[in-house]
Structure formats: structure tokens, C-alpha cells
C-alpha positions in Angstrom: -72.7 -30.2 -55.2 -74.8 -30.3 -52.5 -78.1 -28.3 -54.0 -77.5 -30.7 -56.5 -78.0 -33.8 -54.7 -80.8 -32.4 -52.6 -82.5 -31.2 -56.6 -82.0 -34.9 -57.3 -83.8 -36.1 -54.1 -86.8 -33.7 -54.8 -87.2 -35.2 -58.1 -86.7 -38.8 -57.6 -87.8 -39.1 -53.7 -91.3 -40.9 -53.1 -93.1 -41.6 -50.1 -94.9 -45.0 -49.9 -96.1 -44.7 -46.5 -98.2 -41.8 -47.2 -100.2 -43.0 -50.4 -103.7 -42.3 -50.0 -104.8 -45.2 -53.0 -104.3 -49.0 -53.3 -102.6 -48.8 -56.6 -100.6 -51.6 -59.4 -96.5 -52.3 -58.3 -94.4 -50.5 -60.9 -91.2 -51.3 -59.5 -90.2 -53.8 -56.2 -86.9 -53.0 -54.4 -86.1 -55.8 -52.1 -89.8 -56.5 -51.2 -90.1 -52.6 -51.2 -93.5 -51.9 -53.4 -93.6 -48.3 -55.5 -97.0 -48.1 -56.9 -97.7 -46.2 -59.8 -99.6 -43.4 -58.1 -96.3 -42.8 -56.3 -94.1 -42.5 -59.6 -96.7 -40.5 -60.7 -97.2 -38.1 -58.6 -93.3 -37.8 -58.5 -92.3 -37.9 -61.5 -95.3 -35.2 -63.0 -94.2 -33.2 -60.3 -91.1 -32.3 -62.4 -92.0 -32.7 -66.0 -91.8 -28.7 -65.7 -88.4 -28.5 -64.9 -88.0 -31.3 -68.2 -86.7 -29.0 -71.6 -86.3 -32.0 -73.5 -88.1 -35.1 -74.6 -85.2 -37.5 -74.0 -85.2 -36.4 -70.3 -89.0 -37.4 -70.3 -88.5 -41.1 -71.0 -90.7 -43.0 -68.3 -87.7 -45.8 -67.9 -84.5 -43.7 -67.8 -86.6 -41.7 -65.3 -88.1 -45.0 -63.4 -84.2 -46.0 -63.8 -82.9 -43.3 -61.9 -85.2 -43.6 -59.1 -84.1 -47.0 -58.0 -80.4 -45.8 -58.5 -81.4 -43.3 -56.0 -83.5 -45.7 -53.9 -80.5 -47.9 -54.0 -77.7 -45.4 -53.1 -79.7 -44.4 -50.0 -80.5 -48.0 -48.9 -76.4 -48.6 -48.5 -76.2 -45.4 -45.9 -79.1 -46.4 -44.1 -77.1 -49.9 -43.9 -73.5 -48.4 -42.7 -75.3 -46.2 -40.5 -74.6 -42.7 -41.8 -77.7 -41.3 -40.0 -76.3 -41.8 -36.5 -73.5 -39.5 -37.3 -73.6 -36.6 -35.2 -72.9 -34.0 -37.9 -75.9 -35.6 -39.9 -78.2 -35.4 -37.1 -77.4 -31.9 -35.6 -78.3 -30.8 -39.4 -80.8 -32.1 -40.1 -82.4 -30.7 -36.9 -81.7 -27.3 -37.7 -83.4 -27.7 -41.1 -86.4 -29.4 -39.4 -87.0 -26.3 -37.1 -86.4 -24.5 -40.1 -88.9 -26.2 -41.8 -91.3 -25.8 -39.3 -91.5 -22.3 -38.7 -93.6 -21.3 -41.3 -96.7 -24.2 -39.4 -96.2 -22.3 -36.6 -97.8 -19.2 -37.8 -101.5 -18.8 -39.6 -100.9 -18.0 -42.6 -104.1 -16.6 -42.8 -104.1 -13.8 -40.2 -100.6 -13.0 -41.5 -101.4 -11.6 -44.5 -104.6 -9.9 -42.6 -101.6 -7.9 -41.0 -100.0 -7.7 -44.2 -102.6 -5.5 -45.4 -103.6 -3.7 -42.6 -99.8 -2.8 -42.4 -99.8 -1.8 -46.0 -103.4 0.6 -45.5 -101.4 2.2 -42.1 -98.4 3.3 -44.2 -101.1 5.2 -46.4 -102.5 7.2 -43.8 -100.1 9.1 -41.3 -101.6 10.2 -38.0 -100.7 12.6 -35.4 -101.2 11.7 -31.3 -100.4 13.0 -28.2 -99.8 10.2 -25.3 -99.5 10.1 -21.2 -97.4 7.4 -20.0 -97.5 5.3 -16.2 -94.6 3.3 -16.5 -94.5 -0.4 -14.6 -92.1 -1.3 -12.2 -89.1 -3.9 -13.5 -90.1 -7.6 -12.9 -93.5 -6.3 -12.1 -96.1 -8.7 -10.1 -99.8 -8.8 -10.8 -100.6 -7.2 -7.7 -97.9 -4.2 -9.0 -99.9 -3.2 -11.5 -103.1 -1.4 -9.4 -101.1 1.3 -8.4 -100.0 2.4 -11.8 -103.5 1.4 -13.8 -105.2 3.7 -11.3 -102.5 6.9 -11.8 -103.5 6.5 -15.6 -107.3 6.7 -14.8 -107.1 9.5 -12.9 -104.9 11.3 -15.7 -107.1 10.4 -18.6 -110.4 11.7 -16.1 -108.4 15.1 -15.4 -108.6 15.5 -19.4 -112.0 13.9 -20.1 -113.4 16.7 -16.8 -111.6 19.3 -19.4 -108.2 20.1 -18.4 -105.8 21.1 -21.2 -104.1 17.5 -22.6 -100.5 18.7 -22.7 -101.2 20.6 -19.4 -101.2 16.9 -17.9 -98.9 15.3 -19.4 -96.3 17.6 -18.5 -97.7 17.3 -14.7 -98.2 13.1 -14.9 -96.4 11.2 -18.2 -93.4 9.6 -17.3 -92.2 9.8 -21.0 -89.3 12.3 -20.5 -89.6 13.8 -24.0 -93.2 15.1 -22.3 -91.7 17.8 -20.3 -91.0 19.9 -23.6 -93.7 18.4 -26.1 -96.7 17.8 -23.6 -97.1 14.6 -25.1 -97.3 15.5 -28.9 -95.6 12.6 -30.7 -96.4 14.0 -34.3 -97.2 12.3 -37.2 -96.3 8.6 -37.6 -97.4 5.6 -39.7 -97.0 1.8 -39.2 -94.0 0.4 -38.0 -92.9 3.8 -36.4 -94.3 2.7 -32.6 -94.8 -0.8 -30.8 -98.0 -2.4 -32.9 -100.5 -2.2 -29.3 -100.0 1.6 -29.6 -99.8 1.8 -33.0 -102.9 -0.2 -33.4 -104.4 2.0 -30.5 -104.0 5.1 -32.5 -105.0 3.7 -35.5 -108.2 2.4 -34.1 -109.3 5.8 -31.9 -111.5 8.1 -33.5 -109.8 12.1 -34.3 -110.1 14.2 -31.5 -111.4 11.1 -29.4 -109.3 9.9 -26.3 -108.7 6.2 -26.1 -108.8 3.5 -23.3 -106.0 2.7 -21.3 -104.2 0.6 -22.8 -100.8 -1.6 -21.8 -97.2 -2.3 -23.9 -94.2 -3.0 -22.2 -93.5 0.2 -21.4 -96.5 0.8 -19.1 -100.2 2.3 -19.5 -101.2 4.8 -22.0 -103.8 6.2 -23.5 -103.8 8.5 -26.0 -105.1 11.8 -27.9 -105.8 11.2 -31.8 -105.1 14.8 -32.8 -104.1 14.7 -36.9 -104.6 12.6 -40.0 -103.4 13.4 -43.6 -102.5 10.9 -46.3 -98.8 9.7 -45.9 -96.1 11.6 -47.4 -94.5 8.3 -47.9 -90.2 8.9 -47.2 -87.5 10.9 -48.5 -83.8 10.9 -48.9 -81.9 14.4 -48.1 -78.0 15.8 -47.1 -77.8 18.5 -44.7 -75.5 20.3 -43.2 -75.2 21.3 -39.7 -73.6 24.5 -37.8 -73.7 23.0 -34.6 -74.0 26.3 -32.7 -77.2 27.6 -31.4 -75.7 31.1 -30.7 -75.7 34.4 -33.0 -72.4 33.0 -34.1 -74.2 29.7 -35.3 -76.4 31.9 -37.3 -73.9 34.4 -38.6 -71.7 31.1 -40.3 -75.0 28.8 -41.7 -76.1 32.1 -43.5 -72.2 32.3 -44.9 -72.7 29.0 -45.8 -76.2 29.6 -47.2 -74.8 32.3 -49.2 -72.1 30.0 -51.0 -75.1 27.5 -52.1 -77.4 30.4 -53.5 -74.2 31.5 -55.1 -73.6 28.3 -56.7 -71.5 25.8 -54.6 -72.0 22.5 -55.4 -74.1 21.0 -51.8 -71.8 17.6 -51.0 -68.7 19.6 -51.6 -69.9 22.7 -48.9 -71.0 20.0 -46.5 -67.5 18.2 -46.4 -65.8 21.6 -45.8 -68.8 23.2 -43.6 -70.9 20.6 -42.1 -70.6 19.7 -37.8 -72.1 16.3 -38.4 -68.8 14.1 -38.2 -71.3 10.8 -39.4 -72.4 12.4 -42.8 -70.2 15.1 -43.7 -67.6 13.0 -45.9 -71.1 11.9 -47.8 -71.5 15.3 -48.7 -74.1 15.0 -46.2 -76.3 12.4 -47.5 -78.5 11.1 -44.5 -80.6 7.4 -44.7 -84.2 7.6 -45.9 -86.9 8.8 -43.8 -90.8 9.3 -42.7 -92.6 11.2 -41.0 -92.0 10.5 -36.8 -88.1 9.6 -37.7 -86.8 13.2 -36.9 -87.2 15.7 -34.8 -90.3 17.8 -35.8 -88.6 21.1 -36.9 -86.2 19.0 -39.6 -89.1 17.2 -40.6 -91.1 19.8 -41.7 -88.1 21.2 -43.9 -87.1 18.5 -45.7 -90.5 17.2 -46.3 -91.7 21.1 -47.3 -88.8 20.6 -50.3 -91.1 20.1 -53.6 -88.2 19.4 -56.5 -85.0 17.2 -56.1 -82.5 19.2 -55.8 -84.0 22.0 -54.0 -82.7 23.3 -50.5 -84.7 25.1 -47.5 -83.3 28.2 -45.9 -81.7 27.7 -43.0 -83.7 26.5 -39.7 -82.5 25.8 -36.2 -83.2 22.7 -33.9 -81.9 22.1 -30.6 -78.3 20.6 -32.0 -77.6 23.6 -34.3 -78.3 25.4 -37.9 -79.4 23.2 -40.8 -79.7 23.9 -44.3 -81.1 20.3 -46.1 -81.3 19.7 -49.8 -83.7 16.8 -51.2 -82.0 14.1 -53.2 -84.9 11.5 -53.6 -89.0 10.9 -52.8 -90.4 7.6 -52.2 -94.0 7.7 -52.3 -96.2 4.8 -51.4 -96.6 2.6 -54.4 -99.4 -0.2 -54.8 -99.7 -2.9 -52.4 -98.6 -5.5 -55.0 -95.2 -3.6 -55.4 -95.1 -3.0 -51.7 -96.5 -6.1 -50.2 -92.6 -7.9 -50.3 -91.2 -5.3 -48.5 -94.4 -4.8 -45.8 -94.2 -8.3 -45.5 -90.6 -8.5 -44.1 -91.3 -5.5 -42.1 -94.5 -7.3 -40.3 -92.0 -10.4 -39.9 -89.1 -8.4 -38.4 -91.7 -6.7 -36.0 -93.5 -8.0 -33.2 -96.6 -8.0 -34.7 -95.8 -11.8 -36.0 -96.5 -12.9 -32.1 -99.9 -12.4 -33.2 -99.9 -14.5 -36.3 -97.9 -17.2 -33.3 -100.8 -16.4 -31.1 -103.4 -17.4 -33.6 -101.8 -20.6 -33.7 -101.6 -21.3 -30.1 -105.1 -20.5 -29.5 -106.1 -22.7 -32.8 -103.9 -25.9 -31.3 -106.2 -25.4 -27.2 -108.9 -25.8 -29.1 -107.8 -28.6 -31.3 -105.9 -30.6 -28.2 -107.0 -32.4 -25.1 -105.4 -30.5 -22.4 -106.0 -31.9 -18.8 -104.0 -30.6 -15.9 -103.6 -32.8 -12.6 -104.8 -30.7 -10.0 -102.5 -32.7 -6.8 -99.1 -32.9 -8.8 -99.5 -29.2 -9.8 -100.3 -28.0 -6.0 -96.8 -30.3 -5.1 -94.8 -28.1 -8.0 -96.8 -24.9 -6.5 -95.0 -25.2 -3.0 -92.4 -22.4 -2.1 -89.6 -25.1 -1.9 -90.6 -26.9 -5.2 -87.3 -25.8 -6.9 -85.5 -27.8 -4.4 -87.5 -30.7 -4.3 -85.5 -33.7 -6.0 -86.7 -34.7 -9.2 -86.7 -38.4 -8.5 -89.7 -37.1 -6.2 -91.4 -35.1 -9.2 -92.4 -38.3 -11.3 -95.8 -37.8 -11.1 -98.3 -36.8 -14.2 -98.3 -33.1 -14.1 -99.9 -32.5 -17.3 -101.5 -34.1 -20.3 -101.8 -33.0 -23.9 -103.9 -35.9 -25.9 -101.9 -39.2 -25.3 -98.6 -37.4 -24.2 -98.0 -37.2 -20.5 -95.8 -34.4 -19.2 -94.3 -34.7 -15.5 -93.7 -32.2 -12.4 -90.1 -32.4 -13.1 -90.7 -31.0 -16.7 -92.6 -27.9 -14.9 -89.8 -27.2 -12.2 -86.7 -27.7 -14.7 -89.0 -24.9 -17.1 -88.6 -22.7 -13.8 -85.4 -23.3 -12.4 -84.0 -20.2 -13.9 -87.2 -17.7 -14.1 -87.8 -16.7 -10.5 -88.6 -12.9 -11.7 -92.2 -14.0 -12.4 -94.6 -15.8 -10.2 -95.5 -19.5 -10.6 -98.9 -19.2 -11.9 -97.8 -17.0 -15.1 -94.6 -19.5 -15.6 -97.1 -22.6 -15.5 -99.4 -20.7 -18.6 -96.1 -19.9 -20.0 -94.7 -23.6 -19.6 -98.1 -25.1 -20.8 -98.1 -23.1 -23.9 -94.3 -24.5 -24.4 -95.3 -28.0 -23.9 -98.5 -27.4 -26.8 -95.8 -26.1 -29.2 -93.4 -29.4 -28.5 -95.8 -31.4 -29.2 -97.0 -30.0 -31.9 -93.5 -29.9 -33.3 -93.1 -34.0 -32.7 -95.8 -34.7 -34.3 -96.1 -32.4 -37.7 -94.2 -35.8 -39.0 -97.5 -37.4 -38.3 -100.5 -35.1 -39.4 -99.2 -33.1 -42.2 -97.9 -34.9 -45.2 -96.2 -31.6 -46.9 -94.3 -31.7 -43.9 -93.0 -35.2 -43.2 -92.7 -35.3 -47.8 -89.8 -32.2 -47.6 -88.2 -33.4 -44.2 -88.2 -37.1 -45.9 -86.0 -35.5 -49.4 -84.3 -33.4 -47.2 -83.1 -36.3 -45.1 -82.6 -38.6 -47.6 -80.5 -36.0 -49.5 -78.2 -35.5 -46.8 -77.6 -39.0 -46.6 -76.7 -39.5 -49.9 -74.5 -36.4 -50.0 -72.5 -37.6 -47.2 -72.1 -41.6 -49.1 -71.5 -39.4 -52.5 -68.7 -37.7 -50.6 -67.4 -41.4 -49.6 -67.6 -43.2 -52.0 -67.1 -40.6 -55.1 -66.0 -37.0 -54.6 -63.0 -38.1 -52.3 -61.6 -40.4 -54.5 -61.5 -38.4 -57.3 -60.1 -35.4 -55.1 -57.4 -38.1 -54.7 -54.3 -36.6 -56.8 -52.8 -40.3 -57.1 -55.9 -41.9 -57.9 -56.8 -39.0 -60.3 -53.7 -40.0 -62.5 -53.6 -43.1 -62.3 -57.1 -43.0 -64.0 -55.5 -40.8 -66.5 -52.4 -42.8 -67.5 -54.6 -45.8 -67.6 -57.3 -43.6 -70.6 -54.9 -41.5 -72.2 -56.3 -42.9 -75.2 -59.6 -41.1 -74.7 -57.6 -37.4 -74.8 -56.8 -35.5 -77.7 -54.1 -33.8 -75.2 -51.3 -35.8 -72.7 -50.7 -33.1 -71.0 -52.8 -33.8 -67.9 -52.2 -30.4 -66.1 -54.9 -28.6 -68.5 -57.6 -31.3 -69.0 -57.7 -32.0 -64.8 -61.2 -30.9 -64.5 -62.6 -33.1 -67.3 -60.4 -35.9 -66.1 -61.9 -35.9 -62.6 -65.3 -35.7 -63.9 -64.6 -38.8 -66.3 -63.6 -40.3 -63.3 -66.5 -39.8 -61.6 -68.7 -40.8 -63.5 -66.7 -43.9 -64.1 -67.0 -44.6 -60.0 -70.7 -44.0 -60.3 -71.3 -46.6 -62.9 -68.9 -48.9 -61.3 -71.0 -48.2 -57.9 -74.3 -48.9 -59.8 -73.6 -52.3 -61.2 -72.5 -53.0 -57.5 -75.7 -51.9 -56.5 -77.4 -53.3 -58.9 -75.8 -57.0 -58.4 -76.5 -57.2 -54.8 -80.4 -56.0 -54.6 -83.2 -57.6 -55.9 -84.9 -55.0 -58.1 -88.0 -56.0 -60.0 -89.9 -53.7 -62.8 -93.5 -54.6 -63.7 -92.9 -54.4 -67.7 -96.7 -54.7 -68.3 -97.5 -51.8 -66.1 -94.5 -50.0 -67.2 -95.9 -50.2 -71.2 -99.2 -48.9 -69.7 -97.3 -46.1 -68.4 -95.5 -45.1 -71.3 -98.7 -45.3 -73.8 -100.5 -43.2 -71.0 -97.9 -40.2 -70.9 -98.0 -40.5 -75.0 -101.6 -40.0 -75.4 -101.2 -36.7 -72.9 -98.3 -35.0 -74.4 
């Protein structure tokens, strides 16, 4: 019921305030004026979503606007919008709705595509990692920045990459793989070193470069067009001994014999997480598994085949390919890259983008004294009756030092000048939110239905649907139209019953409304109206 309510405030809801033209009065509402471009725009806005001529008319339609208007008048009047249930909602759907402004659409979809070319092309690196400390400080960083130049000049002066990284990364997996991180596409690492590797020549060695992990660079060492993913089932022999070897060629034997794959798995297999799946194991790319698995499953041609069997470092496989997923075109693809780019960090970008755009956009202006009063060792204890002063301005909005030292109250693991970028940034974004009302009129348009909506669900609810949820008052409207039923027996006609009665309260409601507002149509501009939308159907 309620999507219906909030459908009827998207077709019937107009917004006076924000009409651009001086236009003719169609319809007054207690000294309200609707102008026909208003009705217009509203009303052609739905003639889509008409199937039927009938449901075209210009007056029913023009009639069940100022129903609407009407109805939401009254909740405004007994004060529905201060209700705390109504207000906490319609602020979650306001952030809701204002997510999408906070990110350019525009350099979204850049990353979109470049996403979408990444998963064509796999590439193959070998990396050195410095790690930085917890809670590091600017002045922490030196000390690790210069460990990863002197690693990347021990390579570029010609010693052997993995020789290094076994010496210097402080990735653990480096001690057996010297670095070598195999094949990988997009969305396999964290997008800085993903977009690193992307960007470095092959055979070239990049900058350093920093993610949260630490420094990097990297060694672009392979390329090859993606293999796209795969499905298989395996089954393990979790024994690297002879013994391990002696049972996965038993088992091997069985499937070359004729033994059905899922059925040898549940009986044979060590994995405890896929065995009672016959094996079956999620989907995969290349960089998912270890690099000895990979290379069997993805060496598997036909569905249905299975490799010999090969041994890692948790046992004896044997793997049998159930499905290949190659890449398809972007247009089939771009849904599901899309809700990959928005699930990964990589949308902090798009956020960026924004930020940037709103500096330029904004008059920011910092008060030089009241920020070296917050900047004092002791400014967390200072009492905020004492913090009054203009700390910060963004246009006309003036933000004060206690709005800086609540932001830091809790964050003492950074250091005040990166909080104060941080709380700046924060402030640009809360004002922008406050006042999206007032400079985008798609915006404050779908807040406005939404609002309005809400409102009229919860007077609906009032005056309507608990009424007629009423068992007394739902037979007593019964016994009093009996007449109007081809049945008496009220048990099986209950639904049609409370949906007569209903609509019976909405009529009575109407005339109500109707009686006690002043509601004036302009018949001559209505006519002109009418003969217009003739002449263009």
C-alpha cells in the first residue's frame, strides 16, 4: 500500500516554488496558485504509464490532484510531520537520495570501462613490499620510503628481482615465491596497485608507489589475454607423502574406469567444505588459487574433462571442469562491472572527484587565530563555551572551533593537521548535503513526493486503513449494504467488503475535504487545455 501511495504522489505531486515561467492559474487551492506549466509538466510526465483514454481525461486527472493536494494539506495541519517515526524516515531516504550527487557520474563510468578493458587483459607481476608502521606519522614514513628505494636501485644496478625480494619484502608469501604474484586482472588486488601494474610497461619496473599496506613497486613480467573464470570440483588426498600418491592414483584409476566424479569425491575427497558437493568449488580467475591448481584447471579444454593428478602444498588433486565463463561484451558485462567498481574502493575516486569539483566551486576561508587556539596540545580540554569563535567558513556558513575539536575528540591516532584536512573535507560534504534542496531541482522535486507521500500514507493509515481493519466497524458496514451482495454470508466476501468500505471512507473524506477548502478551477483555461491535448493525440 505504501508503493502505492508514493506511485500516486509521483504522478499527481507538483512543485510551484520551482517553476521557471510566469504562466495562466489552472486551479487555486486556498490562495494556492497551480499554473498550467506545472500540470503540465506533471501530468505529461505520466501519460506513458496511461493504457487507456478514460485515464487521460484532463479533469478527472486535474480532479485528483487537488484530492491529493487536499489530503496532504490536513497532515501538514494536525502535524504529522513532527512525528518522530516520520522524520527519522524520511532522513534515511534523503541520504539515500543523495548518494548518487555525491559521486561524478562522469568519472564513474570512466572506471567502469577501464575496469571492463582490465578484465580483458590478465597480467603477471612480481612485487617488494616496505610495510608502514600502525598509526603511522608523517615523519614515519622516511624510514620505510628510503628501504624501498634502496631495493628497487639493488635491481635497477642488476641484481636478480626475486633474489631481493626474498632478502627485503616484507610480504611473507615472498620467502617462497620471490615476489611472483602471477597473473591477475581487475578487481583481484587493491586499485593503486592494480592500476600500477596496469600502467607499467612489460619488463619495466615501476615507481614506488603507496596503499595501505606500505610501499611497493613492482616488476611487470607477463601479459596474455584473460582467460576469463571457470567453475571446477576437485578432490583432494590431503597427504603430501608416497602414501598420498599411492591413494589419488587409486582414485584416479576409478574415474578413468568410469566412476561418476561427485559420487568419488563424497567417498574420496579430504576437503570437508566441498566434498558433500561432489566437490564443486565457487568460480574462479586467474590469481584466485594457488598457482599449481590454476594451471590445471584452467589447462582443462572440454567440460567434463579431468587433469591427472598434481600435488600442491595441502595434498593430491585431481579437478574436473564443470563450466567456462569467458569475457563477454561490455554491454552484457557493464551491470556486473559496475557493481564490482561500486563494492570496491575504487568509488573513493569517483567521491574524490566530487570533493575536488565542490573547492573549486565553494568559498573556503580558514581563520588563521581560532585555528592556532584549536592547534594547542590542550585543545581537547579546552571548554567549548570558550571555542565559539569562527573557525571556518564555507560561502555564507560559518563553522566554529568547537565543531573542529568535537570532529577530534575521539581520533587522537593521527595528528591535528591531517584531522583538520579531514574535518574540512567533512564540513564541504555537510554543506553540500543542506543545501542540494536549494540548487538542484531533481533533488528537492523527489525529496518533495517522497515527503509528501509519507505524509499521506501515515493520514491514509488514520483515517482509512484502520477503520476498515476494524472487525466491528467492517460489519456493521456490511449489515447496513447487504443489499449490494449477491451472498450474506460475510465470511467469504470480507475482502471486497473492506475494500467497499474504503472506498466509501475515501469519498466520505473527500466531500469533507472538499466542503471546508476553497478550491477554484479556471474553466476557460481548463477548455484550452483539453482542446490542446486533443489536437496532440
Amino acid at each position: 500500500m505504501r508503493k502505492i501511495i508514493l506511485l500516486l504522489v509521483f504522478i499527481f505531486n507538483i512543485f510551484c516554488v520551482f517553476s521557471q515561467k510566469e504562466t495562466k492559474t489552472v486551479v487555486t487551492i486556498n490562495g494556492e496558485q497551480i499554473t498550467v506549466a506545472d500540470f503540465k509538466r506533471v501530468y505529461e510526465k505520466n501519460l506513458s504509464a496511461i493504457d487507456n483514454e478514460e485515464a487521460k481525461d484532463i479533469e478527472k486527472n486535474l480532479n485528483l490532484f487537488i484530492n491529493f493536494k487536499l489530503k496532504v494539506k490536513e497532515a501538514y495541519e494536525i502535524k504529522l510531520d513532527t512525528l518522530t517515526s516520520y522524520k527519522t524516515e524520511i532522513e534515511t531516504y534523503k541520504n539515500q537520495l543523495i548518494a548518487p550527487y555525491l559521486q561524478d557520474k562522469n568519472y564513474l563510468n570512466s572506471l567502469i570501462k577501464e575496469a571492463y578493458n582490465r578484465t580483458k587483459t590478465e597480467i603477471r607481476a612480481s612485487h617488494i613490499l616496505i610495510k608502514l608502521p600502525r598509526n603511522f606519522k608523517p615523519e614515519d614514513t622516511l624510514k620505510p620510503y628510503n628501504k624501498i628505494i634502496a631495493a628497487r636501485n639493488r635491481i635497477l644496478a642488476g641484481e636478480p628481482f626475486d633474489k631481493v625480494a626474498k632478502e627485503v619484502s616484507e610480504d611473507p608469501s615472498a620467502v617462497s615465491n620471490g615476489g611472483d604474484l602471477g597473473y591477475f586482472s581487475a578487481f583481484k588486488m587493491l586499485y593503486d596497485f592494480e592500476d600500477a601494474a596496469y600502467k607499467t610497461s612489460l619488463g619495466d619496473i615501476s615507481e614506488p608507489f603507496k596503499t595501505r599496506y606500505g610501499y611497493h613497486f613492482i616488476q611487470k613480467t607477463g601479459s596474455r589475454i584473460s582467460k576469463g573464470e571457470i567453475q571446477v570440483a576437485h578432490i583432494l588426498i590431503a597427504d603430501t607423502t608416497a602414501n598420498g600418491k599411492i591413494k589419488v592414483d587409486e582414485v584416479f584409476s576409478k574415474l578413468t574406469n568410469g566412476a561418476i566424479f561427485n559420487t568419488v569425491a563424497k567417498q574420496y575427497s579430504n576437503d570437508r567444505k566441498t566434498k558433500d558437493k561432489g566437490g564443486v568449488l565457487p568460480r574462479f580467475g586467474s590469481g584466485r588459487m594457488v598457482k599449481t591448481f590454476e594451471e590445471a584447471s584452467f589447462s582443462l579444454a572440454s567440460l567434463g574433462e579431468f587433469s591427472i593428478p598434481f600435488k600442491t602444498k595441502y595434498g593430491w588433486h585431481i579437478v574436473k571442469l564443470l563450466k567456462q565463463y569467458p569475457i563477454l561484451s561490455f554491454d552484457e558485462m557493464e551491470k556486473e562491472i559496475s557493481t564490482k567498481v561500486r563494492k570496491s574502493g575504487r568509488t573513493k575516486l569517483s567521491d574524490n572527484a566530487v570533493l575536488n569539483r565542490l573547492k573549486s566551486e565553494y568559498s573556503i576561508k580558514i581563520i588563521a587565530s581560532s585555528k592556532k587556539v584549536v592547534f594547542s596540545k590542550n585543545s581537547r580540554n579546552i571548554p567549548k563555551d570558550s571555542l565559539q569563535n569562527i573557525l571556518l567558513t564555507i560561502n555564507e556558513k560559518n563553522i566554529r572551533q568547537s565543531n573542529f575539536v568535537s570532529y577530534i575528540l575521539n581520533r587522537r591516532q593521527q595528528p591535528l593537521d591531517v584531522l583538520f584536512e579531514k574535518f574540512i573535507d567533512a564540513e564541504i560534504l555537510v554543506y553540500f548535503k543542506e543545501n542540494l534542496v536549494n540548487t538542484n531541482t531533481d533533488f528537492a522535486n523527489t525529496l518533495a513526493e517522497y515527503e509528501d507521500g509519507l505524509l499521506l500514507f501515515e493520514l491514509m493509515q488514520q483515517k482509512i486503513w484502520n477503520i476498515s481493519s476494524d472487525t466491528l466497524a467492517l460489519k456493521n458496514y456490511f449489515d447496513s449494504h447487504k443489499n449490494s451482495y449477491e451472498t450474506k454470508d460475510f465470511s467469504t466476501i470480507k475482502g471486497k467488503v473492506m475494500n467497499d468500505f474504503q472506498t466509501s471512507l475515501e469519498k466520505e473524506w473527500i466531500q469533507e475535504l472538499r466542503a471546508n477548502n476553497k478550491v477554484e478551477v479556471n474553466k476557460m483555461i481548463l477548455k484550452k487545455l483539453i482542446k490542446y491535448y486533443r489536437k496532440e493525440s
